[in-house]
Biopython code that builds the backbone (N, CA, C, O; Angstrom):
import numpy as np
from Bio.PDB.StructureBuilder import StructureBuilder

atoms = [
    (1, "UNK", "N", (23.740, 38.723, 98.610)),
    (1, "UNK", "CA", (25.174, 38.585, 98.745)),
    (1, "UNK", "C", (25.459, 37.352, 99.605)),
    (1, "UNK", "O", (25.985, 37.375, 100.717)),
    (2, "UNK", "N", (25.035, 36.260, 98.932)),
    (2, "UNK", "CA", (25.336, 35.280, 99.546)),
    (2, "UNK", "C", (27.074, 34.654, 99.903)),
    (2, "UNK", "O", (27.080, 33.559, 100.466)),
    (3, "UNK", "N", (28.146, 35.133, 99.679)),
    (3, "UNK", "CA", (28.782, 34.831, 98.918)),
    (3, "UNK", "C", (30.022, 34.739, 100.376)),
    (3, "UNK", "O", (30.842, 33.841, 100.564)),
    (4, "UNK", "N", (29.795, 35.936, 101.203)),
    (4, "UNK", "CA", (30.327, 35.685, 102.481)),
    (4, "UNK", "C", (29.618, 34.912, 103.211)),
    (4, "UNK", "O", (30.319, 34.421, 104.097)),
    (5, "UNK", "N", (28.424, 34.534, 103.257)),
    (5, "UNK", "CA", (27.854, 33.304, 104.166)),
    (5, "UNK", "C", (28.191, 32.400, 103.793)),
    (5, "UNK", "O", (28.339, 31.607, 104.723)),
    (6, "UNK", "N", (28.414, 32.021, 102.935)),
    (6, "UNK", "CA", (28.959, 30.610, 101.755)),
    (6, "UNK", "C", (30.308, 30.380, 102.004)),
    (6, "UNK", "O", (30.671, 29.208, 102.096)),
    (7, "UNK", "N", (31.185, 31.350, 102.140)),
    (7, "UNK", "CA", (32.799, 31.188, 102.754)),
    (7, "UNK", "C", (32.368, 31.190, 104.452)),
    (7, "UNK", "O", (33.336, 30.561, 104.879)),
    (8, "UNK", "N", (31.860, 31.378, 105.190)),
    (8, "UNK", "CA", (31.941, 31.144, 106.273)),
    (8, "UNK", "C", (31.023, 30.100, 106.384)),
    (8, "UNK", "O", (30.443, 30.008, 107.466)),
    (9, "UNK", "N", (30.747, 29.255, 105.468)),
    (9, "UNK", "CA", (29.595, 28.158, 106.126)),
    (9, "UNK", "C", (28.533, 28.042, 106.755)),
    (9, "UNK", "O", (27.928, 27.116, 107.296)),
    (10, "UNK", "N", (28.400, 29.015, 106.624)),
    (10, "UNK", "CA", (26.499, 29.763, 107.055)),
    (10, "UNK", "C", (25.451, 29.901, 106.424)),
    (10, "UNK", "O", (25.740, 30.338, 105.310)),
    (11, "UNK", "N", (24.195, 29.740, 106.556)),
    (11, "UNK", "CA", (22.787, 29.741, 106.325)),
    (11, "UNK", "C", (22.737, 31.031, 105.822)),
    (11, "UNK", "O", (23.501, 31.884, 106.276)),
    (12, "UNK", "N", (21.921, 31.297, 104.925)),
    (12, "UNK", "CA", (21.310, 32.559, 105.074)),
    (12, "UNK", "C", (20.603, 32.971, 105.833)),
    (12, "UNK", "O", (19.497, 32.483, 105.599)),
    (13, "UNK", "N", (20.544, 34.000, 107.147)),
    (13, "UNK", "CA", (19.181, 34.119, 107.892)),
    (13, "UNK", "C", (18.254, 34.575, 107.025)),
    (13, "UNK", "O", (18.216, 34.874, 105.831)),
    (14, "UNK", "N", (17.198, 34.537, 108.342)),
    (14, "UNK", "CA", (15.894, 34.658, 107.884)),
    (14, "UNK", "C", (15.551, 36.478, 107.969)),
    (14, "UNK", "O", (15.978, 37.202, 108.869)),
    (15, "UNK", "N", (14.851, 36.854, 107.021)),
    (15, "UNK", "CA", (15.703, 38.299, 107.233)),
    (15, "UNK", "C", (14.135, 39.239, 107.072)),
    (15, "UNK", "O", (13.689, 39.479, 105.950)),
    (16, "UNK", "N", (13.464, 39.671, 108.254)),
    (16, "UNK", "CA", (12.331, 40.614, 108.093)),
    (16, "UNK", "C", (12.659, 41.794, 106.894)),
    (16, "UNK", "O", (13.758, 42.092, 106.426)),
    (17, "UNK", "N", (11.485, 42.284, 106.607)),
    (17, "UNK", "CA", (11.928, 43.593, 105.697)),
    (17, "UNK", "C", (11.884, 44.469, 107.003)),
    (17, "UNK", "O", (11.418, 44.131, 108.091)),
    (18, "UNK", "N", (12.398, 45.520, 106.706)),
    (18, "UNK", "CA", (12.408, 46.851, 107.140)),
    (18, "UNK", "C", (11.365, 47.934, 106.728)),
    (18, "UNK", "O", (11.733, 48.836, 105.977)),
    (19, "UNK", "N", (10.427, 47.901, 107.060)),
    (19, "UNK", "CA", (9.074, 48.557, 106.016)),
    (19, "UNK", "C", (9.425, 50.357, 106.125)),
    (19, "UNK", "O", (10.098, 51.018, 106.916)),
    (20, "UNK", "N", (8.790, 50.631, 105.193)),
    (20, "UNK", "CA", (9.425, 51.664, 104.255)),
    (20, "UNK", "C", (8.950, 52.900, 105.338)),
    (20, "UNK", "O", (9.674, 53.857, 105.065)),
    (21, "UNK", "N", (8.043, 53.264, 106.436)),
    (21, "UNK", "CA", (7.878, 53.903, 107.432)),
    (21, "UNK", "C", (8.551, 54.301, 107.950)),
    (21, "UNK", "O", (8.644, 55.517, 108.117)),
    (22, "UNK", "N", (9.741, 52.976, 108.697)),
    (22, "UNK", "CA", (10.617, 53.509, 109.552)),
    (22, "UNK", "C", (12.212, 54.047, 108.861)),
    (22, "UNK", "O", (13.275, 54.034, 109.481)),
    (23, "UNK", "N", (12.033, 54.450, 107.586)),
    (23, "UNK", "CA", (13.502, 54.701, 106.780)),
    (23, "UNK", "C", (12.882, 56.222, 106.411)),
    (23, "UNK", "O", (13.111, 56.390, 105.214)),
    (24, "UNK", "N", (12.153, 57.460, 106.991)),
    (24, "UNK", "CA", (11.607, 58.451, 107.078)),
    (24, "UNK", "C", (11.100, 59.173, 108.114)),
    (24, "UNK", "O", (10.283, 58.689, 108.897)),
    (25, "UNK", "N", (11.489, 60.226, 108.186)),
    (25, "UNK", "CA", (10.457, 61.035, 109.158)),
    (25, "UNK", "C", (9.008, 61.723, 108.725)),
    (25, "UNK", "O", (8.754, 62.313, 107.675)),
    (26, "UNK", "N", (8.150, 61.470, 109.840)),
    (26, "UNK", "CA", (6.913, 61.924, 109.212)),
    (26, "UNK", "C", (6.793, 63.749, 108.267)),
    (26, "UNK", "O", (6.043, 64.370, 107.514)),
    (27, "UNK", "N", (7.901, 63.873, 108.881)),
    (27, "UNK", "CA", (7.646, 66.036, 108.275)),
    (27, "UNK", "C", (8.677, 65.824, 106.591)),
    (27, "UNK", "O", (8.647, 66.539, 105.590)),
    (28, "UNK", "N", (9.627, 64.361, 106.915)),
    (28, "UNK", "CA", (10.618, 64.602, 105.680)),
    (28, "UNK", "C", (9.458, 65.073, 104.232)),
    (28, "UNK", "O", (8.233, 65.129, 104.340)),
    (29, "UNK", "N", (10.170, 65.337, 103.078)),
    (29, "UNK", "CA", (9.330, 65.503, 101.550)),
    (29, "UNK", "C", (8.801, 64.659, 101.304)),
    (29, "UNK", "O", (8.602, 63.666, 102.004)),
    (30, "UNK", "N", (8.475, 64.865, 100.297)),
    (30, "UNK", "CA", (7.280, 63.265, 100.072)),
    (30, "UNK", "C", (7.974, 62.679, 99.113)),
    (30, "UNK", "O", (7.654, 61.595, 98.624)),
    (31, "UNK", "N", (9.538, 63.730, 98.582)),
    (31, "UNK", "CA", (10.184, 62.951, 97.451)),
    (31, "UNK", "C", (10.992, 61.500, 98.636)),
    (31, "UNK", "O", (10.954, 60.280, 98.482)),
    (32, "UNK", "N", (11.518, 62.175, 99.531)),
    (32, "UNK", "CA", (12.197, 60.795, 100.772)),
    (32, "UNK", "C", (11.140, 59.277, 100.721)),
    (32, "UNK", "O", (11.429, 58.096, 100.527)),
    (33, "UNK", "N", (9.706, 60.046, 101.019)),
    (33, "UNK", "CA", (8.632, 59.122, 101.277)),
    (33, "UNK", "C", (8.547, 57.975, 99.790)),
    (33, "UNK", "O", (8.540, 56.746, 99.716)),
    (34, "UNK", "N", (8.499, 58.893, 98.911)),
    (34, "UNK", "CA", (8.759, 58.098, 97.599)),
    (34, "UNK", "C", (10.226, 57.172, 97.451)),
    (34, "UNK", "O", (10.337, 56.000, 97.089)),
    (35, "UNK", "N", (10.982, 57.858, 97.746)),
    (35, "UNK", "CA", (12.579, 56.868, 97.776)),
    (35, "UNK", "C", (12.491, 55.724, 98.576)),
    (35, "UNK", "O", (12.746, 54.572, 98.226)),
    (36, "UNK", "N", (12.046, 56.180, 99.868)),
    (36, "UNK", "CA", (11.967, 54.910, 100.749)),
    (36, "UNK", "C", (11.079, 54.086, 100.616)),
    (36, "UNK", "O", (11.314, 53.163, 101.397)),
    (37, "UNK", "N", (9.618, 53.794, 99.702)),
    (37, "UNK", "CA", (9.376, 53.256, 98.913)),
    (37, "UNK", "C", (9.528, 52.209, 98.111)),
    (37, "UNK", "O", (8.968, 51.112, 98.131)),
    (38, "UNK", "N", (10.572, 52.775, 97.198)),
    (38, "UNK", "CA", (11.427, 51.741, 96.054)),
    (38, "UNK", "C", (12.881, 51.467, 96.690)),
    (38, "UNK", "O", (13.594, 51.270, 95.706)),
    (39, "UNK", "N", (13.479, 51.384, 97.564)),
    (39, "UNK", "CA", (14.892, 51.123, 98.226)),
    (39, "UNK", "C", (14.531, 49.559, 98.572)),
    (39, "UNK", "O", (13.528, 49.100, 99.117)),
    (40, "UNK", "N", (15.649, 48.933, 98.084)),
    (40, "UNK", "CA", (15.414, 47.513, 98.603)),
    (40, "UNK", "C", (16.493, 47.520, 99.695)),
    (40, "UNK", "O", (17.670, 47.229, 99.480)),
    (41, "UNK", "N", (16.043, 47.839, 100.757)),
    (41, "UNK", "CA", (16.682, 48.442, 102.043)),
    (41, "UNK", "C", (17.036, 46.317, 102.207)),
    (41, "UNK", "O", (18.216, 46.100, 102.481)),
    (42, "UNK", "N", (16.346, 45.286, 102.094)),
    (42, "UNK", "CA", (16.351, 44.201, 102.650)),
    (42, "UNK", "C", (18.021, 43.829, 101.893)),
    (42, "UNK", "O", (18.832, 43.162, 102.535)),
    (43, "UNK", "N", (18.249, 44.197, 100.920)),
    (43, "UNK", "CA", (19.270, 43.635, 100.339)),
    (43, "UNK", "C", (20.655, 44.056, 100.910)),
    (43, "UNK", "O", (21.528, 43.216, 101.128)),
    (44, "UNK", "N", (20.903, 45.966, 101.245)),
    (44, "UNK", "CA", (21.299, 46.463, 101.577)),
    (44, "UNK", "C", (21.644, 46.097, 103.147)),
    (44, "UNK", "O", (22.734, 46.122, 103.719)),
    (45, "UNK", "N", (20.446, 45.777, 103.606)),
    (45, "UNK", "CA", (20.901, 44.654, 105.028)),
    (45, "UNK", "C", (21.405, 44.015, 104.985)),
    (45, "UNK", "O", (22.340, 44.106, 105.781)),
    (46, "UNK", "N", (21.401, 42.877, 104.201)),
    (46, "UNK", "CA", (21.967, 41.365, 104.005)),
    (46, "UNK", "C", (23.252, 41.599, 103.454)),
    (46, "UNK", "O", (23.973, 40.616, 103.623)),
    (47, "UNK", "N", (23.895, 42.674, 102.769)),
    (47, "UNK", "CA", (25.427, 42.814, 102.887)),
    (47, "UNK", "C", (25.839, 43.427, 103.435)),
    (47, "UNK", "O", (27.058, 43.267, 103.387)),
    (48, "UNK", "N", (25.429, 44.531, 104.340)),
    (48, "UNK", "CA", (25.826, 44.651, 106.011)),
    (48, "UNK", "C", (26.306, 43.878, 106.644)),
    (48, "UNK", "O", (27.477, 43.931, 107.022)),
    (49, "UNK", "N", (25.377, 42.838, 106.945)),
    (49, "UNK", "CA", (24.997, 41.791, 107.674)),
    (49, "UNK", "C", (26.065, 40.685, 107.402)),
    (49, "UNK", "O", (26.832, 40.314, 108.291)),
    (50, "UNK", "N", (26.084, 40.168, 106.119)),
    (50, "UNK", "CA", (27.238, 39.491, 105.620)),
    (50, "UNK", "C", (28.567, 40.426, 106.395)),
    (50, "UNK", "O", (29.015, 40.063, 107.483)),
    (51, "UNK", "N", (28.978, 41.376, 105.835)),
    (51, "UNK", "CA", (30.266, 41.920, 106.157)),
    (51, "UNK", "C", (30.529, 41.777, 107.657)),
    (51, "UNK", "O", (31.709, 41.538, 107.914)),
    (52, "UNK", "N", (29.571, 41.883, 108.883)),
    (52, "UNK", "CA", (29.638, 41.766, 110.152)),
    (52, "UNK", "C", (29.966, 40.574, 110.479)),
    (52, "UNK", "O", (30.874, 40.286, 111.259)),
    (53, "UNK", "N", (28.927, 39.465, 109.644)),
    (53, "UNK", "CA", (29.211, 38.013, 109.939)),
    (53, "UNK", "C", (30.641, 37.838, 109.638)),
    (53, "UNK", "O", (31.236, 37.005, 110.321)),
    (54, "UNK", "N", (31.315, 38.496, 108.705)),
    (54, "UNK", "CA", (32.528, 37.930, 107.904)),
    (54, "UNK", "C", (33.868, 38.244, 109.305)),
    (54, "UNK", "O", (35.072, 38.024, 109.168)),
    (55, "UNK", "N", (33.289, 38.711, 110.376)),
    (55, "UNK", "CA", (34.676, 38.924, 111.250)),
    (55, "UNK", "C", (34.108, 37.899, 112.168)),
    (55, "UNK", "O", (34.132, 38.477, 113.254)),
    (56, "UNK", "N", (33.727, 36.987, 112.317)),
    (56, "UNK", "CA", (33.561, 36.093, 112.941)),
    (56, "UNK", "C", (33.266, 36.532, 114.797)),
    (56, "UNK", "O", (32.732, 37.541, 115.258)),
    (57, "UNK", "N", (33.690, 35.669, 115.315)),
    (57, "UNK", "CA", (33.870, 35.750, 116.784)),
    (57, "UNK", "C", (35.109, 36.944, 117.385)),
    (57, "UNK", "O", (35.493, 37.036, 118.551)),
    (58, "UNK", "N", (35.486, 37.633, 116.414)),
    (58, "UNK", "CA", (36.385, 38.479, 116.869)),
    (58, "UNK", "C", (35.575, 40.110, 116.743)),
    (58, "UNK", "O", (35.897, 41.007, 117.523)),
    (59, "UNK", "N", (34.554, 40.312, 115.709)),
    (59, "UNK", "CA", (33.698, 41.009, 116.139)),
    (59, "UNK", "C", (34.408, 42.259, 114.764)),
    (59, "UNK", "O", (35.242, 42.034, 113.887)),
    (60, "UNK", "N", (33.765, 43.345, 115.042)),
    (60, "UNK", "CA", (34.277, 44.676, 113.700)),
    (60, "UNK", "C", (33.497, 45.764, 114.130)),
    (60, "UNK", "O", (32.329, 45.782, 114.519)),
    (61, "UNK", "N", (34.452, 46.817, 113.982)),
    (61, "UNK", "CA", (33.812, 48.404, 114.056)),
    (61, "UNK", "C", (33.449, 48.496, 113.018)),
    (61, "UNK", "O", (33.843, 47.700, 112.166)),
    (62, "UNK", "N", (32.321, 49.782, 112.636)),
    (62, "UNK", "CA", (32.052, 50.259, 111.274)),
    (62, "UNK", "C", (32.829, 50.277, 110.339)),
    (62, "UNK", "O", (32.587, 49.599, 109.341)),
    (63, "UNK", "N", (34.394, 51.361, 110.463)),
    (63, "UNK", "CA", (35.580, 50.946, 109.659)),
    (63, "UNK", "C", (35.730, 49.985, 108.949)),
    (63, "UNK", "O", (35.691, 50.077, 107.722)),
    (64, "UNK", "N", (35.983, 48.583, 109.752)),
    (64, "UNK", "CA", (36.418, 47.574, 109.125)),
    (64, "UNK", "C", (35.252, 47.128, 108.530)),
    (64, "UNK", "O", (35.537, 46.560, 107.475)),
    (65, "UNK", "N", (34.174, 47.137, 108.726)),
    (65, "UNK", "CA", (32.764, 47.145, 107.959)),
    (65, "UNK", "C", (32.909, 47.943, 106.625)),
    (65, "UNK", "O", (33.077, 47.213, 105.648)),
    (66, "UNK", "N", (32.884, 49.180, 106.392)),
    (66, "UNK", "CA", (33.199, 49.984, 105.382)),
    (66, "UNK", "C", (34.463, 49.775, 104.624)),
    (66, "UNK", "O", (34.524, 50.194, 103.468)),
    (67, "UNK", "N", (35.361, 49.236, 105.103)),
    (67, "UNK", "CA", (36.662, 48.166, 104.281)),
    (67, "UNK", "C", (36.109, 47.452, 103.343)),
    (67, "UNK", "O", (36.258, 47.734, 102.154)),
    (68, "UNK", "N", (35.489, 46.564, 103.708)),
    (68, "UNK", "CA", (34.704, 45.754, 103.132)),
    (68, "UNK", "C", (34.442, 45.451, 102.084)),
    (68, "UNK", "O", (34.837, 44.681, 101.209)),
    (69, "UNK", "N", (33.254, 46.588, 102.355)),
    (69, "UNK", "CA", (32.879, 46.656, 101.055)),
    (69, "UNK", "C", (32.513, 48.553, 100.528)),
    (69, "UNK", "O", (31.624, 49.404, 100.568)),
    (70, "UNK", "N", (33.584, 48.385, 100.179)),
    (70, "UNK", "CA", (33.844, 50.031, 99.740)),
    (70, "UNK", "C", (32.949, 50.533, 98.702)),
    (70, "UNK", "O", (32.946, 51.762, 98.756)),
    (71, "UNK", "N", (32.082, 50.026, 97.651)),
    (71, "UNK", "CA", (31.333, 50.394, 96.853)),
    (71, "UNK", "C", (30.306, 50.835, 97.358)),
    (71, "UNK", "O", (29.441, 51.066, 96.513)),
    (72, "UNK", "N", (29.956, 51.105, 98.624)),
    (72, "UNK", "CA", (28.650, 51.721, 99.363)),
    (72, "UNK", "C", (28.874, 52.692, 99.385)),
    (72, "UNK", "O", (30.030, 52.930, 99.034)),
    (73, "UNK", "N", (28.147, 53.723, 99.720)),
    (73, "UNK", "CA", (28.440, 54.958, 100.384)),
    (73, "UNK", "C", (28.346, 54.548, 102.314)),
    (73, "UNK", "O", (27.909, 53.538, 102.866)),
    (74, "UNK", "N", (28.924, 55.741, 102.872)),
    (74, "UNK", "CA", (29.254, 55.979, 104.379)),
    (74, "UNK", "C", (27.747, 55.551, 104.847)),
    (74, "UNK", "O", (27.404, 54.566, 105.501)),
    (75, "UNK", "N", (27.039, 56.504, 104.357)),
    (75, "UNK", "CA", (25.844, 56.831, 104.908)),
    (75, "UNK", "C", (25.011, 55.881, 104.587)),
    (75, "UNK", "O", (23.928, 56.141, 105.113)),
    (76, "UNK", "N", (24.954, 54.594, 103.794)),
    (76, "UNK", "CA", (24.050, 53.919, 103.292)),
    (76, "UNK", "C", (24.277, 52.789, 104.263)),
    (76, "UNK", "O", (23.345, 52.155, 104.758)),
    (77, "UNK", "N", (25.544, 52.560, 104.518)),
    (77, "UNK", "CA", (26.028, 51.308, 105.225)),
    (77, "UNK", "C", (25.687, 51.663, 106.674)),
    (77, "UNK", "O", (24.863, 50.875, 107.137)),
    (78, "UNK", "N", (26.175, 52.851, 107.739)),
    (78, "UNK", "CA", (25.830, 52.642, 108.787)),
    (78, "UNK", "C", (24.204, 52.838, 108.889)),
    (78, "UNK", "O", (23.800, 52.468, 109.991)),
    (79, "UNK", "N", (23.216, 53.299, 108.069)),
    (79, "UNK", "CA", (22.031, 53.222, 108.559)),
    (79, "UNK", "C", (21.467, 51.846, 108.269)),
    (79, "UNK", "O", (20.327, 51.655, 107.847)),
    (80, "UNK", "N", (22.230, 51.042, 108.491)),
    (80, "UNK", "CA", (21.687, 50.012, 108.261)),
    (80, "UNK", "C", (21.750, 49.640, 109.476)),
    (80, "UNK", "O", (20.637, 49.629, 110.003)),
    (81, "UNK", "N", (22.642, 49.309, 110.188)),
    (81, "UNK", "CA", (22.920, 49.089, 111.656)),
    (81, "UNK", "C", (21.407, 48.945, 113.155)),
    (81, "UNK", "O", (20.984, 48.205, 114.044)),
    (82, "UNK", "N", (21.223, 50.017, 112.605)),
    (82, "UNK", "CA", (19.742, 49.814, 113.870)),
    (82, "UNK", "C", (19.569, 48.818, 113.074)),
    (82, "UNK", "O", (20.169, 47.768, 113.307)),
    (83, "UNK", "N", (18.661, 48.941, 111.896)),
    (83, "UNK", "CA", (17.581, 48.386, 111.365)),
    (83, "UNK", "C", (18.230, 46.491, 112.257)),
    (83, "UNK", "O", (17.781, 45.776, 113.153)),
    (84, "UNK", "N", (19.633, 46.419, 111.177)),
    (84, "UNK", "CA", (19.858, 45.033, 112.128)),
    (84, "UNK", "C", (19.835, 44.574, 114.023)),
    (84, "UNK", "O", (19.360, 43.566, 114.548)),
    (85, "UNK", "N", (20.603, 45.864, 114.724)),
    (85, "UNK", "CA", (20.014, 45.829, 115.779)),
    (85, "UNK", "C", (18.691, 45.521, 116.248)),
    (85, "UNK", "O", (18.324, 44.631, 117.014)),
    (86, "UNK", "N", (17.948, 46.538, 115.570)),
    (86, "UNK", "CA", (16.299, 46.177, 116.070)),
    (86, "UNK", "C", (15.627, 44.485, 116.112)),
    (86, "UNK", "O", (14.957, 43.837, 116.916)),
    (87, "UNK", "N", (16.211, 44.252, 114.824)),
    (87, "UNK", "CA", (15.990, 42.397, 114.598)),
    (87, "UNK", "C", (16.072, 41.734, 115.210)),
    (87, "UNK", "O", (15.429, 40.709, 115.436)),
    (88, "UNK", "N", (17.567, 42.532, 115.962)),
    (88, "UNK", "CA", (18.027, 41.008, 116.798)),
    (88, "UNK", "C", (19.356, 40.402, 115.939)),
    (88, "UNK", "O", (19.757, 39.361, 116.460)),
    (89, "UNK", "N", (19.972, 40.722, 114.995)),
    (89, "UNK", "CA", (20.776, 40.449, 113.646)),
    (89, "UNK", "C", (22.088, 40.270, 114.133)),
    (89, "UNK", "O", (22.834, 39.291, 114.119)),
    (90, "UNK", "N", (22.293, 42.127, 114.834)),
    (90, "UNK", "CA", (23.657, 42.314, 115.012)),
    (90, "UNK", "C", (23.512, 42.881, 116.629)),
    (90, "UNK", "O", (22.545, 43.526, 117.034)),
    (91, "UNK", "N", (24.646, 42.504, 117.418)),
    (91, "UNK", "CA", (24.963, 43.031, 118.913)),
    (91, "UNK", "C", (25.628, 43.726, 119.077)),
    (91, "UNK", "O", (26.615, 43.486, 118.381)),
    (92, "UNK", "N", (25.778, 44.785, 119.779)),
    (92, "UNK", "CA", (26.635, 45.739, 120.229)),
    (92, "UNK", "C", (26.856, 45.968, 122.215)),
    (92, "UNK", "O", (25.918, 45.803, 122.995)),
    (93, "UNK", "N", (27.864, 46.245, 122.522)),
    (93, "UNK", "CA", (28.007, 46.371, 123.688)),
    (93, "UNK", "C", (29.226, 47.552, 124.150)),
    (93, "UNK", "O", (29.780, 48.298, 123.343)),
    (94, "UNK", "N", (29.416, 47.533, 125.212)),
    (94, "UNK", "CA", (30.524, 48.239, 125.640)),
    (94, "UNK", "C", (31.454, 48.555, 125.190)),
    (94, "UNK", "O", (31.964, 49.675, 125.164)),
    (95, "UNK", "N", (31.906, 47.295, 124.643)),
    (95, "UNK", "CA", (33.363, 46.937, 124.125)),
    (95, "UNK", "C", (33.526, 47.960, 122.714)),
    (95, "UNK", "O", (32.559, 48.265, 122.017)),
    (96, "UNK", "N", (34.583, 48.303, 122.514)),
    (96, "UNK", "CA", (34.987, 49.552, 121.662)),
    (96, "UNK", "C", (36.674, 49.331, 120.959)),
    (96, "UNK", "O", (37.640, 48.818, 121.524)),
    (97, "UNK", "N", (36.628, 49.700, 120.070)),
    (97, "UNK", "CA", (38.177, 49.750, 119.448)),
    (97, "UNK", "C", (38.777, 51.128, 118.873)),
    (97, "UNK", "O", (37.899, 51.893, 118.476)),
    (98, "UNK", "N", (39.863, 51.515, 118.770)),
    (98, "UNK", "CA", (39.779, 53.005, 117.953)),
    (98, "UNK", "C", (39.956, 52.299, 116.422)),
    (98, "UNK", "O", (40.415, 51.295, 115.876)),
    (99, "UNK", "N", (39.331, 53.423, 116.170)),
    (99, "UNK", "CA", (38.970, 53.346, 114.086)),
    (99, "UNK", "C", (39.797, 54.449, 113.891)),
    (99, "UNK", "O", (40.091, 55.326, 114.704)),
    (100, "UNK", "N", (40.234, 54.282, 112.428)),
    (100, "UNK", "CA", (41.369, 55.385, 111.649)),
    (100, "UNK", "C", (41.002, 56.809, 112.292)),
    (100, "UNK", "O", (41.890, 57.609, 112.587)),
    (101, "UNK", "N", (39.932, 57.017, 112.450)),
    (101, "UNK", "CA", (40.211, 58.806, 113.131)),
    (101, "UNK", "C", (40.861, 58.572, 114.523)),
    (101, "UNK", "O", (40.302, 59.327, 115.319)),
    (102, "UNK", "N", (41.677, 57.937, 115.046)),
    (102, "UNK", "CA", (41.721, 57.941, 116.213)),
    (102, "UNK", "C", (40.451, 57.565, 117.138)),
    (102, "UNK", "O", (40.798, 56.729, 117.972)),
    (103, "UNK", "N", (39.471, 57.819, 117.223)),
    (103, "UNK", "CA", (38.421, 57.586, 118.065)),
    (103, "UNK", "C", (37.558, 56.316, 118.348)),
    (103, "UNK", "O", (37.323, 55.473, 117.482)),
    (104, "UNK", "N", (37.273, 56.274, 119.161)),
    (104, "UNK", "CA", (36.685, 55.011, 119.561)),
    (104, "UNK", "C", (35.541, 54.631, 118.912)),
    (104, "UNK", "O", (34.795, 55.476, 118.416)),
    (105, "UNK", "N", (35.294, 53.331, 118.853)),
    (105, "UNK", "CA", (34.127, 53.029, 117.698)),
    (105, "UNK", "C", (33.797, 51.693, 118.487)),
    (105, "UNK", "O", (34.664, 50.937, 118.924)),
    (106, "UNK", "N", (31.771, 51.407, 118.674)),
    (106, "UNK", "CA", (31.124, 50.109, 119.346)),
    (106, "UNK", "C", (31.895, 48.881, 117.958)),
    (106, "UNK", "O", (32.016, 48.993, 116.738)),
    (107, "UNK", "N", (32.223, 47.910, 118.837)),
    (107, "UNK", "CA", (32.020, 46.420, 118.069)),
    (107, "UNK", "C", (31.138, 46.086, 118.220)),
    (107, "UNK", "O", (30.465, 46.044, 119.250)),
    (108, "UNK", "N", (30.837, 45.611, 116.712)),
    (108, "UNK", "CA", (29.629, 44.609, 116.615)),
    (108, "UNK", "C", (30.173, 43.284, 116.230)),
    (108, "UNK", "O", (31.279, 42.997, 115.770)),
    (109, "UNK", "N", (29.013, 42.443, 116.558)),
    (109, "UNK", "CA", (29.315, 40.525, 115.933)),
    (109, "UNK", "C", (27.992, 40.647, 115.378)),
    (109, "UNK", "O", (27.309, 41.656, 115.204)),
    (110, "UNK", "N", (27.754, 39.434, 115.132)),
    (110, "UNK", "CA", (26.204, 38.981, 114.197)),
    (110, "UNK", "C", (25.916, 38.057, 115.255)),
    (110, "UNK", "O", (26.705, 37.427, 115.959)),
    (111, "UNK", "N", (24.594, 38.074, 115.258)),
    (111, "UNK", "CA", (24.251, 37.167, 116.799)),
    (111, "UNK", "C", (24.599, 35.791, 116.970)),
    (111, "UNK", "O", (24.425, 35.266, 118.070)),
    (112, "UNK", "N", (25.213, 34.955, 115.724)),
    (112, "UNK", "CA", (25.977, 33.836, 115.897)),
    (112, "UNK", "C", (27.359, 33.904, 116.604)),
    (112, "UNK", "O", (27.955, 32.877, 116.929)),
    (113, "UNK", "N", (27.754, 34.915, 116.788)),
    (113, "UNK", "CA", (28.808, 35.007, 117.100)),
    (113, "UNK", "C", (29.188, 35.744, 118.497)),
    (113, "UNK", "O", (30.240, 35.639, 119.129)),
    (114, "UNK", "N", (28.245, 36.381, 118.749)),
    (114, "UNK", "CA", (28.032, 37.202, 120.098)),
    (114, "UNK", "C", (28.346, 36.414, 121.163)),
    (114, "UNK", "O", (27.940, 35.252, 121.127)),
    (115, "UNK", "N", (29.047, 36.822, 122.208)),
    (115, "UNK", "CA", (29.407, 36.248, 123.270)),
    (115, "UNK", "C", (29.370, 37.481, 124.577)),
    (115, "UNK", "O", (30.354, 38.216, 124.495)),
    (116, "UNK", "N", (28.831, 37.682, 125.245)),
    (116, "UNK", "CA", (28.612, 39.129, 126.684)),
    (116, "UNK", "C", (29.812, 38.306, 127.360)),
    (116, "UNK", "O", (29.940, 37.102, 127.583)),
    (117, "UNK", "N", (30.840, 39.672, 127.659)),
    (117, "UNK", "CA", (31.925, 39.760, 128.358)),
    (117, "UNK", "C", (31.741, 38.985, 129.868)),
    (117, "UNK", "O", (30.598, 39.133, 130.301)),
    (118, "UNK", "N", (32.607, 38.215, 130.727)),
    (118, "UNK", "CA", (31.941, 37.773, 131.325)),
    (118, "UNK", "C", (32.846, 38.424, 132.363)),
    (118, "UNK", "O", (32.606, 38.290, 133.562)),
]
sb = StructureBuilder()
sb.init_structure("model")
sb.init_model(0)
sb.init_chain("A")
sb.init_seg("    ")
for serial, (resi, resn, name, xyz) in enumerate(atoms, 1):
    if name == "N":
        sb.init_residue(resn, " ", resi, " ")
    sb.init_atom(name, np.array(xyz, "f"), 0.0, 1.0, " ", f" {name:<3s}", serial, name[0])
structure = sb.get_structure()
């Protein structure tokens, strides 16, 4: 999904896989073990990842993440989140906004865009 890096004038990063280990628990079925397997979890990152980049320096809760791009499911899009955390991809901090349930929700940026409150 190159297509929001391309409107924002950005590179594609460089993007580790997510190896198929850590998208399972060791007790889950072995049908999970098989799914996580064949999931091209890397792609599924990279339009995460895009959608985060796409709020620039102003940053986005999950919500406005899931705006986005609505053809995901709930559950497909936020487990993506560590995986980018872990990278190094996407930042999260303190800072919080309320999302449509009323409740408070972390902002994230994409690490081009990250700036720690000063």
């Amino acid at each position: 999904m190159n297509d929001l890096f391309d409107k924002l004038g950005l590179d594609q990063p460089k993007f580790p896989e997510t190896p198929a280990f850590k998208l399972v628990r060791n007790d889950d079925p072995s049908t999970s073990h098989e799914a996580a397997e064949k999931l091209n979890v890397g792609k599924m990152e990279r339009i995460v990842l895009a959608a985060i980049t796409s709020f620039a320096d102003k940053g986005c809760i999950s919500d406005d993440v899931l705006d986005i791009i609505p053809n995901h499911r709930y559950s497909t899009v936020t487990a993506r989140y560590k995986q980018l955390k872990e990278k190094g991809l996407i930042f999260v901090d303190h800072r919080k906004r309320k999302g449509t349930s009323g409740r408070q929700q972390l902002v994230m940026w994409s690490k081009e865009f990250y700036k720690p409150e000063e």
